[in-house]
C-alpha positions in Angstrom: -3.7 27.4 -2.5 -0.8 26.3 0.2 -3.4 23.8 1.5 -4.2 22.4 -1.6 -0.7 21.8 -3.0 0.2 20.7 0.6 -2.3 17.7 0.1 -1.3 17.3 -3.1 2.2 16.3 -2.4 1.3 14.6 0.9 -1.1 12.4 -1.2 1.9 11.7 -3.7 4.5 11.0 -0.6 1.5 8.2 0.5 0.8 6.7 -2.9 5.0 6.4 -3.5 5.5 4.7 0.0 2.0 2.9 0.2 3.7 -0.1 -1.5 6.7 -0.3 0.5 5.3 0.3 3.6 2.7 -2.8 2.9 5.3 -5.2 1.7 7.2 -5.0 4.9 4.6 -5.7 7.0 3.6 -8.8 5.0 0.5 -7.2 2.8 1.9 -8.2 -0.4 -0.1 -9.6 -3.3 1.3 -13.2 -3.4 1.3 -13.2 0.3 -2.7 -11.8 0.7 -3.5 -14.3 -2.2 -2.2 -17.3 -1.5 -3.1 -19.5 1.3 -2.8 -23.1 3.1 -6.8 -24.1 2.9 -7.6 -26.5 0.1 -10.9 -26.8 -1.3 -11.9 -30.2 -2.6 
């Protein structure tokens, strides 16, 4: 039971900071979305 409750929380710590964590190294939505190449 300590195991599962241990993954439990780690997996709520990860899901929390995934966000930040991504936006500071320059994964953000806007930034993975939008890019210089035009198609004509």
């Amino acid at each position: 039971m300590k195991a599962f409750l241990a993954a439990v929380a780690t997996m709520i710590v990860i899901t929390a900071a995934a966000p930040l964590i991504l936006e500071q190294l320059g994964f953000s939505a806007p930034g993975a979305t939008s890019s210089s190449v035009r198609l004509d």
